[in-house]
C-alpha positions in Angstrom: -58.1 160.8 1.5 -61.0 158.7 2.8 -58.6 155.7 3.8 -56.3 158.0 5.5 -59.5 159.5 7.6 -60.6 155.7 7.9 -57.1 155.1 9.5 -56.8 158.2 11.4 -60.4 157.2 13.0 -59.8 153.5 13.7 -56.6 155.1 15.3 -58.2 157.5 17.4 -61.3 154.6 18.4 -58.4 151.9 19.7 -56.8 155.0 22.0 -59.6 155.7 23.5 -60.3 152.0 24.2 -57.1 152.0 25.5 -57.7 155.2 27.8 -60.8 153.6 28.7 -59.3 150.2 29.8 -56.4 152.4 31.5 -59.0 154.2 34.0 -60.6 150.9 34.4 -57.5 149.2 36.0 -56.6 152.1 37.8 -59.9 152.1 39.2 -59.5 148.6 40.3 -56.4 149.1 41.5 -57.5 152.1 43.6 -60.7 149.5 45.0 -57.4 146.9 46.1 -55.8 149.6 47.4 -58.3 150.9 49.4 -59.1 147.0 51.0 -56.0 146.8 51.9 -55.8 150.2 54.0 -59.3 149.6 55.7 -57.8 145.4 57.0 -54.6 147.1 57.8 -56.9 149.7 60.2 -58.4 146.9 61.5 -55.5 144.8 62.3 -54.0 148.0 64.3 -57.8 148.3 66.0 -57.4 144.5 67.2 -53.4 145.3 68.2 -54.1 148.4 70.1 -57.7 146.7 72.0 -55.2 143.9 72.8 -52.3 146.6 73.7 -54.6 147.7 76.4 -55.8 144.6 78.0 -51.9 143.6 78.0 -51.5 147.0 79.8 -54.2 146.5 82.3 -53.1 142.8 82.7 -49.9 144.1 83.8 -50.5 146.4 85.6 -53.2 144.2 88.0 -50.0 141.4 88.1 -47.6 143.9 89.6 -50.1 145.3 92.0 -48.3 145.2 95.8 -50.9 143.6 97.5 -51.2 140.5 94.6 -47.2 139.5 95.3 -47.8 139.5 99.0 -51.2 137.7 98.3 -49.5 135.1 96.1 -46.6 134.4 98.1 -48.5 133.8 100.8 -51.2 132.0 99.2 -49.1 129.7 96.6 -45.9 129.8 98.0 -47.2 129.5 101.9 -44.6 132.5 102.7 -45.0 134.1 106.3 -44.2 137.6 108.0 -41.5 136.6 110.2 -41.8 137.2 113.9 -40.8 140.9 114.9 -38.0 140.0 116.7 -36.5 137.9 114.0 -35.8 140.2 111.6 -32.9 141.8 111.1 -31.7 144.7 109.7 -28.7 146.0 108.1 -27.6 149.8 107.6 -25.2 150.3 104.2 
């Protein structure tokens, strides 16, 4: 009877090891999990910050005034006299 009660504890001692070691790694895997989320956040911070400077980039690039400024500038494009240009009606 006293073996059997021996066995039945060492039995019951290794589960709970095992539980034990069980939550451990799940814990740990939970901590990995969790450092990967927060870099991911931070990657899509750095995309959207850049996102918006791309917008505003664009949007400074395509401003009227910059083509006519640039072709003038860089291109040494002219405004045609008034009686030179011509028009045609579809």
């Amino acid at each position: 009877m006293a073996a059997a009660r021996n066995i039945l504890l060492g039995l019951l001692v290794a589960m709970l090891m095992l539980s034990a070691i069980a939550v451990i790694y799940s814990k740990y895997q939970q901590r990995q999990l969790f450092m990967e989320i927060q870099s991911r956040e931070k990657e899509l911070d750095d995309y959207e910050v850049e996102w918006g400077r791309l917008q505003l980039e664009l949007t400074t690039l395509t401003e009227e005034n910059r083509v006519e400024i640039e072709a003038r500038s860089r291109l040494m494009l002219t405004l045609p006299a008034q009686d030179k240009i011509i028009y045609i009606k579809p």
